[in-house]
PyMOL Python script that loads the backbone (N, CA, C, O; Angstrom):
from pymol import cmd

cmd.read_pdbstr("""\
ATOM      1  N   UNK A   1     -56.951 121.343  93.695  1.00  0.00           N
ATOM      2  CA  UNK A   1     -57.496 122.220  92.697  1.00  0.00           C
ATOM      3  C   UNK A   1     -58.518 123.123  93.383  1.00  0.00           C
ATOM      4  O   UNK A   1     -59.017 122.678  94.416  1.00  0.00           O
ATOM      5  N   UNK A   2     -58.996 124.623  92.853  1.00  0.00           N
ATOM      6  CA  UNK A   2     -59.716 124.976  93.369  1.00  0.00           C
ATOM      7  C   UNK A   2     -60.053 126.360  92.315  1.00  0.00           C
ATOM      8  O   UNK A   2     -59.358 127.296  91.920  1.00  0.00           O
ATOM      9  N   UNK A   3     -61.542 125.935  92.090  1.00  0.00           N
ATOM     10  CA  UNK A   3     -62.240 126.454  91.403  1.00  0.00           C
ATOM     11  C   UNK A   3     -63.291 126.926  91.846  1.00  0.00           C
ATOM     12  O   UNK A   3     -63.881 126.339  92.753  1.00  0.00           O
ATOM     13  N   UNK A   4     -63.827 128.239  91.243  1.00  0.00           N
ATOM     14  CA  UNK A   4     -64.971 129.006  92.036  1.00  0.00           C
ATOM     15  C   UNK A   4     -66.016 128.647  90.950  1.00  0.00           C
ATOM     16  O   UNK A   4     -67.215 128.836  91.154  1.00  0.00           O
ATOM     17  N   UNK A   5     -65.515 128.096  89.724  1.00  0.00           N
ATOM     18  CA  UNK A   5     -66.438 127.871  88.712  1.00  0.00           C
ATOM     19  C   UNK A   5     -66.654 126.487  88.329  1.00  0.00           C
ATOM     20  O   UNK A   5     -65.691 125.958  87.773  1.00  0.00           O
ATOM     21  N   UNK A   6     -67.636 125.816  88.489  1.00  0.00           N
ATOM     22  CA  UNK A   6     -67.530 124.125  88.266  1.00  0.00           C
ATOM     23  C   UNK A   6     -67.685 124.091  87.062  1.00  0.00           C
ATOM     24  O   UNK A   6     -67.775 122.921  86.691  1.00  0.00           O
ATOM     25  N   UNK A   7     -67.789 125.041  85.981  1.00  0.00           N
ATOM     26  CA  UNK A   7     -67.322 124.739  84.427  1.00  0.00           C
ATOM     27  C   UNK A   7     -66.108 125.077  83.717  1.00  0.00           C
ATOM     28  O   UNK A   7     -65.834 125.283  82.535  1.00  0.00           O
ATOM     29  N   UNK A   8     -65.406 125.070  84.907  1.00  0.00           N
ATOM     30  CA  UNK A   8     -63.903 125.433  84.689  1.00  0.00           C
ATOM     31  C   UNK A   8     -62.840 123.895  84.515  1.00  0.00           C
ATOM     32  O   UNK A   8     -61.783 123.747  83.901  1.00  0.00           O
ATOM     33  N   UNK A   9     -63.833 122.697  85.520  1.00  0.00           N
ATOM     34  CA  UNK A   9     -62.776 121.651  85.539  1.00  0.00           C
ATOM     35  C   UNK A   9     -63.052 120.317  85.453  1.00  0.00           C
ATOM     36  O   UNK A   9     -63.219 120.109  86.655  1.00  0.00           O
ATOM     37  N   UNK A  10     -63.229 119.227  84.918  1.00  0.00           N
ATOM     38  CA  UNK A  10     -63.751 117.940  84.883  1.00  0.00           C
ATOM     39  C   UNK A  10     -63.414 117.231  84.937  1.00  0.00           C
ATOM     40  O   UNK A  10     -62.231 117.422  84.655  1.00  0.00           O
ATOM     41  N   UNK A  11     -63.674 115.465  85.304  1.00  0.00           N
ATOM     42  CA  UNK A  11     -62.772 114.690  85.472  1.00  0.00           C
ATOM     43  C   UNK A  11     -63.235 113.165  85.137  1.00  0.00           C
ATOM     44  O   UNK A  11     -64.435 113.212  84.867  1.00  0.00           O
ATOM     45  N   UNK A  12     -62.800 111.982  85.061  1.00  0.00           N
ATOM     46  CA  UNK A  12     -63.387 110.977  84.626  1.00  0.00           C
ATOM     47  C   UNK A  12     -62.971 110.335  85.597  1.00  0.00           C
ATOM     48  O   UNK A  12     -62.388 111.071  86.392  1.00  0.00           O
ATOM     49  N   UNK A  13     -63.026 108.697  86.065  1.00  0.00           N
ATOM     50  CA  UNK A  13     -62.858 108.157  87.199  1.00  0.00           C
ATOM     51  C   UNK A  13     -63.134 106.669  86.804  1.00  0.00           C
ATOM     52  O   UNK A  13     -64.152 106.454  86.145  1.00  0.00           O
ATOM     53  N   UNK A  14     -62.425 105.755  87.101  1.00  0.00           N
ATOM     54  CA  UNK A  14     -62.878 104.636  86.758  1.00  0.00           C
ATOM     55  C   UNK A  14     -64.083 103.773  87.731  1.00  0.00           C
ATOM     56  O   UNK A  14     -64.015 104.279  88.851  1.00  0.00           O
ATOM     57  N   UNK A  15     -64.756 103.080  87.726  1.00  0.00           N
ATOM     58  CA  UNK A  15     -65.287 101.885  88.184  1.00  0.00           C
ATOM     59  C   UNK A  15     -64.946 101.811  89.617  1.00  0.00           C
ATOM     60  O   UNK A  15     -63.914 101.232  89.955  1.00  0.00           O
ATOM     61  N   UNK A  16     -65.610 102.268  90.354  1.00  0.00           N
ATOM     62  CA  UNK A  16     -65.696 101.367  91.818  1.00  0.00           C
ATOM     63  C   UNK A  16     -64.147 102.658  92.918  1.00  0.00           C
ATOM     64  O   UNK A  16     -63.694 102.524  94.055  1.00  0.00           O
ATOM     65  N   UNK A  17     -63.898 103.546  92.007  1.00  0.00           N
ATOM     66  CA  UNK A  17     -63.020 104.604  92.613  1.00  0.00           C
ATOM     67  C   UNK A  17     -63.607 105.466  94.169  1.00  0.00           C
ATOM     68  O   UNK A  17     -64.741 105.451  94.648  1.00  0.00           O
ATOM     69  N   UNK A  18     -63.103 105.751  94.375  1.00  0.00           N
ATOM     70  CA  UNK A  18     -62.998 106.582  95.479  1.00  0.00           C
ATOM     71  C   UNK A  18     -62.613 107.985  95.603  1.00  0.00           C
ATOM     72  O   UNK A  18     -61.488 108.408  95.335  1.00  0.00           O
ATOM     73  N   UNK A  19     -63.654 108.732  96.046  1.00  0.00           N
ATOM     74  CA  UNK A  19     -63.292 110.197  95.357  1.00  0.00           C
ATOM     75  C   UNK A  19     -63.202 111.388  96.781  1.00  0.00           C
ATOM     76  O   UNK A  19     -64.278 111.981  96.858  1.00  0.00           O
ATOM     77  N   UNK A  20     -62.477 111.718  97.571  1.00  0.00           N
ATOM     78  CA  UNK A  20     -62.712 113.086  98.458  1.00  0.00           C
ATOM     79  C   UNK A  20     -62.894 114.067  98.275  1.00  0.00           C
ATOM     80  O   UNK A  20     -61.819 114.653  98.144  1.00  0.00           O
ATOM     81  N   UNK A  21     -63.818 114.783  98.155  1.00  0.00           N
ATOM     82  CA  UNK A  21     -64.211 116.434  98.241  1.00  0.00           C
ATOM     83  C   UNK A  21     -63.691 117.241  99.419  1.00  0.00           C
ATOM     84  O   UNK A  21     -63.669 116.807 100.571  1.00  0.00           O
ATOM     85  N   UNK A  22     -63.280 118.430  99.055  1.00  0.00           N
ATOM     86  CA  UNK A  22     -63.153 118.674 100.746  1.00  0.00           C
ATOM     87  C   UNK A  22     -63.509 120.313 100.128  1.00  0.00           C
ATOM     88  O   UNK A  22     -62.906 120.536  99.079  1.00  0.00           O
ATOM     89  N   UNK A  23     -64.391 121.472 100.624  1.00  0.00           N
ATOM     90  CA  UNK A  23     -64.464 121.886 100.354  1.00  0.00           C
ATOM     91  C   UNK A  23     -64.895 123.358 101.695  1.00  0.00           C
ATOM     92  O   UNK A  23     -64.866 123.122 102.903  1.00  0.00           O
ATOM     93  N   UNK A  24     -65.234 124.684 101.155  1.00  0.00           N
ATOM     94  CA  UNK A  24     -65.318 125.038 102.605  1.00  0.00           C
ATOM     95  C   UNK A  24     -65.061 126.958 102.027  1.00  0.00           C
ATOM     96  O   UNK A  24     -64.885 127.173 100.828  1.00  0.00           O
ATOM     97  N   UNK A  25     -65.078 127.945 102.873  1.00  0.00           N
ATOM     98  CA  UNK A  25     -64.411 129.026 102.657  1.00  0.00           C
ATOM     99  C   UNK A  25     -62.768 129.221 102.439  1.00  0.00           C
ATOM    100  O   UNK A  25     -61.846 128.603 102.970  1.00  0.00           O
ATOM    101  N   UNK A  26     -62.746 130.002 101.739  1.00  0.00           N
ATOM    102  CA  UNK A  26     -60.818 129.928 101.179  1.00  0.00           C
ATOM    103  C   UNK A  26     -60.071 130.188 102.324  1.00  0.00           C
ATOM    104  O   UNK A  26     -60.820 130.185 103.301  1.00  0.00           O
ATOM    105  N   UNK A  27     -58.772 130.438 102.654  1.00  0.00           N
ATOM    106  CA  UNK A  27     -58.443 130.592 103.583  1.00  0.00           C
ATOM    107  C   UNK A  27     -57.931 132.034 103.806  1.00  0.00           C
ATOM    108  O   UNK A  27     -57.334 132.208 102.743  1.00  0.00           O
ATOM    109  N   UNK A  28     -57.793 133.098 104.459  1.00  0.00           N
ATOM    110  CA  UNK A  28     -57.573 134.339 104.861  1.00  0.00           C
ATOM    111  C   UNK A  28     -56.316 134.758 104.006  1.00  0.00           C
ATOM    112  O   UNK A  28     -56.370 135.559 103.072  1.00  0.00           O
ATOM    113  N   UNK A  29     -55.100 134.072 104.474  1.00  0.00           N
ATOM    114  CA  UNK A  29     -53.926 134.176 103.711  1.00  0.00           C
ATOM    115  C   UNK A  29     -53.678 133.182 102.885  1.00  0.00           C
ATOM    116  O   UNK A  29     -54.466 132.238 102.823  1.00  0.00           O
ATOM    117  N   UNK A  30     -52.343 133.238 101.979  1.00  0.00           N
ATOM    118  CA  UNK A  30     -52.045 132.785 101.015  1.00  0.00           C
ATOM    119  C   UNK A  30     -51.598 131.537 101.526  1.00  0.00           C
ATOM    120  O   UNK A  30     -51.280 131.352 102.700  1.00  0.00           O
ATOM    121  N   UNK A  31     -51.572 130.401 100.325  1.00  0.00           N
ATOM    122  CA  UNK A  31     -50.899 129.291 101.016  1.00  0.00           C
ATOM    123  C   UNK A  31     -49.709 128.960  99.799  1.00  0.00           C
ATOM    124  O   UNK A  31     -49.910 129.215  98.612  1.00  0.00           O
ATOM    125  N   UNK A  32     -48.781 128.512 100.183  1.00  0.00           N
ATOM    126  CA  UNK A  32     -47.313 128.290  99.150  1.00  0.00           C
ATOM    127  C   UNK A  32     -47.748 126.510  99.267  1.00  0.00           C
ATOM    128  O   UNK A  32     -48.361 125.871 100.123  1.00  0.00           O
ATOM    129  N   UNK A  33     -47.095 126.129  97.967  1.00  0.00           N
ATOM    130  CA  UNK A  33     -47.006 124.474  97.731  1.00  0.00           C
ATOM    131  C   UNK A  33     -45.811 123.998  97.139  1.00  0.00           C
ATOM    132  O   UNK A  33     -45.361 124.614  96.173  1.00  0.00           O
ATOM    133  N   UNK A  34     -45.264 123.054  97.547  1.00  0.00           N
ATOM    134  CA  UNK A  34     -44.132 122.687  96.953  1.00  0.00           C
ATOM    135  C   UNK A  34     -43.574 121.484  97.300  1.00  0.00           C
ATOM    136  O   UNK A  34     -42.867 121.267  98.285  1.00  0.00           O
ATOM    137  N   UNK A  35     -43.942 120.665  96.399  1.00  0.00           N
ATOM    138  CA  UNK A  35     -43.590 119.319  96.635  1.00  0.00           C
ATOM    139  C   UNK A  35     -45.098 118.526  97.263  1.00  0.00           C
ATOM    140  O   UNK A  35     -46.236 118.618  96.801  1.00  0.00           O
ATOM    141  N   UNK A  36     -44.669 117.826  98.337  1.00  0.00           N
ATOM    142  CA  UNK A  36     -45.903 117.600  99.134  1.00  0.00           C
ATOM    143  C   UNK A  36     -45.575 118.619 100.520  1.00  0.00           C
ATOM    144  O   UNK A  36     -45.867 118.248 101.657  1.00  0.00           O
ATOM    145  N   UNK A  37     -45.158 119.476 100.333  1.00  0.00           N
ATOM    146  CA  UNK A  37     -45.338 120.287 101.553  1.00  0.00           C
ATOM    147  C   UNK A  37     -46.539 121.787 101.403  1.00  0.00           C
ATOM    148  O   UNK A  37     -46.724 122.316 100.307  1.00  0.00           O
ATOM    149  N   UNK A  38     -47.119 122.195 102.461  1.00  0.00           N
ATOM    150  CA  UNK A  38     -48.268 123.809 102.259  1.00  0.00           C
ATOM    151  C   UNK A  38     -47.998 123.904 103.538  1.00  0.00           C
ATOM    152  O   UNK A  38     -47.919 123.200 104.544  1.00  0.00           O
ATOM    153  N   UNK A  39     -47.825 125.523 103.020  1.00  0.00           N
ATOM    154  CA  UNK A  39     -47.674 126.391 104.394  1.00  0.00           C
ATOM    155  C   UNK A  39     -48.122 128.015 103.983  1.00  0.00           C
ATOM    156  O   UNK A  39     -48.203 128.602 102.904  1.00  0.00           O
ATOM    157  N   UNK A  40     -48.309 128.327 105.077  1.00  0.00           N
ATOM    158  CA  UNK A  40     -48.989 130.006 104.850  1.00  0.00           C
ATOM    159  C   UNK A  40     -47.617 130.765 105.297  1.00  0.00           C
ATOM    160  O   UNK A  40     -47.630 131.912 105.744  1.00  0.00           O
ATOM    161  N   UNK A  41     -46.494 130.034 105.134  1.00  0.00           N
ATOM    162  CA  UNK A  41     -45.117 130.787 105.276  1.00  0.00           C
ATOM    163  C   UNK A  41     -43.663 130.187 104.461  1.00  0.00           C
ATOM    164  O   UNK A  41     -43.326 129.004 104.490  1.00  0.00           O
ATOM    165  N   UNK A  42     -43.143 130.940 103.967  1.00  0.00           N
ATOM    166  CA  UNK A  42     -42.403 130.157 102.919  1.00  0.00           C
ATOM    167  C   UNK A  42     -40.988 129.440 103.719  1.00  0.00           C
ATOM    168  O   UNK A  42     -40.382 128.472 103.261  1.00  0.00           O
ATOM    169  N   UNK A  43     -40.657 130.109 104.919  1.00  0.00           N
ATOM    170  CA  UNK A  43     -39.327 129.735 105.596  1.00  0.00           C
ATOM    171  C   UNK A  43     -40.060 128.182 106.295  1.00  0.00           C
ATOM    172  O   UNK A  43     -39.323 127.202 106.401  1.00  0.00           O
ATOM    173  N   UNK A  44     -41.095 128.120 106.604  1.00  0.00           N
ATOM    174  CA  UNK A  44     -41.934 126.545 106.811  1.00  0.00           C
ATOM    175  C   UNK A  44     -41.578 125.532 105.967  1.00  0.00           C
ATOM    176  O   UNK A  44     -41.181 124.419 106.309  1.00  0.00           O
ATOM    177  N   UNK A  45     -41.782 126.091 104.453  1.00  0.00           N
ATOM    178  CA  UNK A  45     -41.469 125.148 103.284  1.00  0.00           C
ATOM    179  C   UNK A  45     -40.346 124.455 103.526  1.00  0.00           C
ATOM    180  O   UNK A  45     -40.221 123.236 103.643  1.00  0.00           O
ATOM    181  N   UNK A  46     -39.159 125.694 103.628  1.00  0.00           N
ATOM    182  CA  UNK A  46     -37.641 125.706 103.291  1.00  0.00           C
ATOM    183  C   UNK A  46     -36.928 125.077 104.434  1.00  0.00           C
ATOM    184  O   UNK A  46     -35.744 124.740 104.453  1.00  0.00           O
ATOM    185  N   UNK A  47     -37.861 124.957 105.443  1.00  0.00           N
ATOM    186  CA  UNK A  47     -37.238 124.233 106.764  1.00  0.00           C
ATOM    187  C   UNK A  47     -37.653 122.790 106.359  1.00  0.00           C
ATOM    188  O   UNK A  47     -36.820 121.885 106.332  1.00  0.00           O
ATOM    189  N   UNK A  48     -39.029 122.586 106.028  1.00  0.00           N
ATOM    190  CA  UNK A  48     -39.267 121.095 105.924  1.00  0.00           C
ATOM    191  C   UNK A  48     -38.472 120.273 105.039  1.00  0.00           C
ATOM    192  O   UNK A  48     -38.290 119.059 105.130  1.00  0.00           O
ATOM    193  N   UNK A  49     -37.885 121.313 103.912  1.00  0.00           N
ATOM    194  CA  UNK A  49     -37.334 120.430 103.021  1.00  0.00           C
ATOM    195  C   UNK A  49     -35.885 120.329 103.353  1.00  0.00           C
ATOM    196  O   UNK A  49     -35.229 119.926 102.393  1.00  0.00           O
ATOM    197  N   UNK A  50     -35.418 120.495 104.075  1.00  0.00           N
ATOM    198  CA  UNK A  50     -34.029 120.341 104.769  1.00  0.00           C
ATOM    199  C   UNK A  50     -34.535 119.180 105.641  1.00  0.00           C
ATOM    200  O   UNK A  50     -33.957 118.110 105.452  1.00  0.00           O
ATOM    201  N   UNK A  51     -35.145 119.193 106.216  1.00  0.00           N
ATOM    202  CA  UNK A  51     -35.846 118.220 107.488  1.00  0.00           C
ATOM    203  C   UNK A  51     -35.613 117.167 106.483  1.00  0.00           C
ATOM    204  O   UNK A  51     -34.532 116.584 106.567  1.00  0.00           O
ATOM    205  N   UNK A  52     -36.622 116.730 105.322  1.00  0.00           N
ATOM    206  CA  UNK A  52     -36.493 115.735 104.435  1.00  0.00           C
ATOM    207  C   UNK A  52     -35.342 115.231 104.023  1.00  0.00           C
ATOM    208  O   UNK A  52     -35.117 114.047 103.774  1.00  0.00           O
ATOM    209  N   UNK A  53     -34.462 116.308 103.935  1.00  0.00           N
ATOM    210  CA  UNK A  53     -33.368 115.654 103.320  1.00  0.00           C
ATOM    211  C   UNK A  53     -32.456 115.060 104.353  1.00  0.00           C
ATOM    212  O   UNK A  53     -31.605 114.190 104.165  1.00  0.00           O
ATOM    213  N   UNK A  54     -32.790 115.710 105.552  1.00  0.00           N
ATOM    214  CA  UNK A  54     -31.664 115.293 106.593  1.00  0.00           C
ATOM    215  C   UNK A  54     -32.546 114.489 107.733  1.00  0.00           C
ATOM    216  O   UNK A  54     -32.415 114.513 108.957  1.00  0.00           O
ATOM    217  N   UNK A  55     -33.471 113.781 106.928  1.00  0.00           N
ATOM    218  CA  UNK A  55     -34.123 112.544 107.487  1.00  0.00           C
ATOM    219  C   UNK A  55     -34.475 112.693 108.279  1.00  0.00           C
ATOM    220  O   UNK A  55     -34.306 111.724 109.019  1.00  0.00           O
ATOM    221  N   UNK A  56     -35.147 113.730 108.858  1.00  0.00           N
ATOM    222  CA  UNK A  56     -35.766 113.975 110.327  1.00  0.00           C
ATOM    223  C   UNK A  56     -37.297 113.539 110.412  1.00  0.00           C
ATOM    224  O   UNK A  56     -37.749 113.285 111.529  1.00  0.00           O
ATOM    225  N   UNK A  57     -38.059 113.445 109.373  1.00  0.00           N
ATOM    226  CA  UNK A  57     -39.142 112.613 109.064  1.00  0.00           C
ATOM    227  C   UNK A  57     -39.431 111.673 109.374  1.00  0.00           C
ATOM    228  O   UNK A  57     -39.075 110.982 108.419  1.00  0.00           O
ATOM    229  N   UNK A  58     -39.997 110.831 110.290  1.00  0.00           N
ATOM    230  CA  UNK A  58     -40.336 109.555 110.204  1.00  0.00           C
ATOM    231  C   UNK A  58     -40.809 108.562 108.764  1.00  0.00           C
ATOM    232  O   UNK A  58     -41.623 108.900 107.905  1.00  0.00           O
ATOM    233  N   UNK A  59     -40.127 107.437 108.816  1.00  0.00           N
ATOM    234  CA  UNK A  59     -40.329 106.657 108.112  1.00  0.00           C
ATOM    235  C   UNK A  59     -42.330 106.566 107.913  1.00  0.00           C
ATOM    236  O   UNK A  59     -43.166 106.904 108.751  1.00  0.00           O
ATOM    237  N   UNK A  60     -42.562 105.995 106.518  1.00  0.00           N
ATOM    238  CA  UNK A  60     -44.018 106.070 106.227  1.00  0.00           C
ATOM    239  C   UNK A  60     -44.036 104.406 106.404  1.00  0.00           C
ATOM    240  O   UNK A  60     -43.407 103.563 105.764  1.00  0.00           O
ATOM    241  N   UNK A  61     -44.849 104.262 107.347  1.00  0.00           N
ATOM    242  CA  UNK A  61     -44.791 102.528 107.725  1.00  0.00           C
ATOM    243  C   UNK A  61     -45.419 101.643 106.581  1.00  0.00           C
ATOM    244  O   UNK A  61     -46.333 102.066 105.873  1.00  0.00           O
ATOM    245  N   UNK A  62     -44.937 100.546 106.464  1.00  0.00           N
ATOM    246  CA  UNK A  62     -44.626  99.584 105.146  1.00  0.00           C
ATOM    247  C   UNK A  62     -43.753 100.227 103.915  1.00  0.00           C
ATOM    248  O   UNK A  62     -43.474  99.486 102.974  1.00  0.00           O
ATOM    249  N   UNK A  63     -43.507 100.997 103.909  1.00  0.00           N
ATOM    250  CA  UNK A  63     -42.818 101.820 102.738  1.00  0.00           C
ATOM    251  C   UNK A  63     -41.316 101.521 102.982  1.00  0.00           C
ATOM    252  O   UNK A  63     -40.844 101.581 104.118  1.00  0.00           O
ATOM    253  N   UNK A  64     -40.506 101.169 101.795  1.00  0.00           N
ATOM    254  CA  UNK A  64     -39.359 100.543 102.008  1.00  0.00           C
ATOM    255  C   UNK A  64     -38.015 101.213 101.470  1.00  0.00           C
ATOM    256  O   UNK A  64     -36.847 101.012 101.803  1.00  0.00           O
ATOM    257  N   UNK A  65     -38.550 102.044 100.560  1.00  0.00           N
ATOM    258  CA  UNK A  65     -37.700 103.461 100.033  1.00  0.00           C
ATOM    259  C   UNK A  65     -38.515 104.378 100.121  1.00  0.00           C
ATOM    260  O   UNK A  65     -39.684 104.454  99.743  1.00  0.00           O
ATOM    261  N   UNK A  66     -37.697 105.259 100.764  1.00  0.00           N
ATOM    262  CA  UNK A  66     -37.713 106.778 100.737  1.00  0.00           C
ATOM    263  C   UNK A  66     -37.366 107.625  99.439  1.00  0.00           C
ATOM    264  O   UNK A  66     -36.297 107.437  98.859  1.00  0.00           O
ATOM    265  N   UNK A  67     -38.297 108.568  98.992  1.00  0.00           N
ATOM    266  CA  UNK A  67     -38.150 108.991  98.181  1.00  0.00           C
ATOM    267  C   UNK A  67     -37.729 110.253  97.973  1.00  0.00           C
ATOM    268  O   UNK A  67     -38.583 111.072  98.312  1.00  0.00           O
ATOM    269  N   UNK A  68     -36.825 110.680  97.584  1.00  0.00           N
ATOM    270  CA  UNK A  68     -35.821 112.073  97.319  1.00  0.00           C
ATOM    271  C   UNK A  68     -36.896 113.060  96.673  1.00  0.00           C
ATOM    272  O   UNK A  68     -37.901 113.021  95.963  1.00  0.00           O
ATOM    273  N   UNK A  69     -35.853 114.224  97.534  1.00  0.00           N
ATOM    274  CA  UNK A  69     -36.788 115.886  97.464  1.00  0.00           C
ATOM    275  C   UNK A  69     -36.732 115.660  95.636  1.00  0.00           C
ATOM    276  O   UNK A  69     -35.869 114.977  95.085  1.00  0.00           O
ATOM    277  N   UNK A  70     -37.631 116.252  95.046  1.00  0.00           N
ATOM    278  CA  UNK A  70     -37.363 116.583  93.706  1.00  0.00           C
ATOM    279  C   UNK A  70     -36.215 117.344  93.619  1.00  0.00           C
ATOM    280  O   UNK A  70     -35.491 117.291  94.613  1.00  0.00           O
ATOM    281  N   UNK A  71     -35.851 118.034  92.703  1.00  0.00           N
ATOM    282  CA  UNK A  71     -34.690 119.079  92.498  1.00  0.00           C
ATOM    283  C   UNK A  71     -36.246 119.789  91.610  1.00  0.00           C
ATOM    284  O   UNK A  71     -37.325 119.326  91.238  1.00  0.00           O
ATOM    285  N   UNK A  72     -35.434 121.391  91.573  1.00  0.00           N
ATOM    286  CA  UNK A  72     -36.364 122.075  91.608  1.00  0.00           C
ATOM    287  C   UNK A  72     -36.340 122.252  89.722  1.00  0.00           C
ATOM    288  O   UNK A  72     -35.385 122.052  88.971  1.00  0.00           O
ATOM    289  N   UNK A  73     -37.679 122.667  89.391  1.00  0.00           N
ATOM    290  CA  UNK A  73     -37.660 122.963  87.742  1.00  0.00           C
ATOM    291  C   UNK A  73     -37.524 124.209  87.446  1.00  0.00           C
ATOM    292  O   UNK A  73     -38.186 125.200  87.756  1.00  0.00           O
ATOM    293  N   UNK A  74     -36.496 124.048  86.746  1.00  0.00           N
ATOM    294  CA  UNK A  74     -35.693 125.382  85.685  1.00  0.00           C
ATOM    295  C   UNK A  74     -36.477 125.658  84.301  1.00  0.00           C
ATOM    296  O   UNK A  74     -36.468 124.784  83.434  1.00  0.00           O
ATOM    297  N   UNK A  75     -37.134 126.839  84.105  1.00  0.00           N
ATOM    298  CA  UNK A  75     -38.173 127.216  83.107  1.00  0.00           C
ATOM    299  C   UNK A  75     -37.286 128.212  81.869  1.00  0.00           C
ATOM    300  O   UNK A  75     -36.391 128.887  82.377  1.00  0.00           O
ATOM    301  N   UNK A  76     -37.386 128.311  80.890  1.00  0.00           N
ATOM    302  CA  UNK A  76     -36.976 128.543  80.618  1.00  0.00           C
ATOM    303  C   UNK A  76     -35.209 128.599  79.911  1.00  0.00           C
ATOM    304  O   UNK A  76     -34.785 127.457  79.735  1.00  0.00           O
ATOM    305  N   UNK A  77     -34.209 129.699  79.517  1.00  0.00           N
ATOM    306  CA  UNK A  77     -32.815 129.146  78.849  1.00  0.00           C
ATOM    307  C   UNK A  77     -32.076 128.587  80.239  1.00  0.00           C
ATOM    308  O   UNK A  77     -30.960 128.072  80.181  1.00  0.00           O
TER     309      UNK A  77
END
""", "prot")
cmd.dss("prot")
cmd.show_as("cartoon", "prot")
cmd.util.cbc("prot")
cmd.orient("prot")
């Protein structure tokens, strides 16, 4: 999330949570998001998510299924 206004966004948190801030100047260019992938280039995206699908990723250690690209959301008819 990223807000220039801290009365723009709020949040609640339970008991004993753990919270990261990371904060800083914006970045020069734009950044694209999609999925769990960011890149300041969209053919980056479109490569990683081929990579994903064609398992070029290393396995996430203890993790026992791999979890499939989303399919993308259709807005609208």
């Amino acid at each position: 999330m990223v807000a220039k206004d801290a009365t723009l966004c709020s949040f609640e948190i339970e008991a004993n949570s753990t919270v990261y801030i990371f904060g800083g100047d914006a970045f020069p260019e734009e950044r694209f998001i999609e999925w769990n992938f960011v890149a300041s280039d969209k053919a980056l995206i479109e490569k990683a998510k081929k990579d994903w699908q064609g398992n070029k990723f290393p396995n996430v250690p203890t993790e026992t299924v791999r979890i499939p690209l989303p399919e993308p959301k259709r807005f609208g008819g």
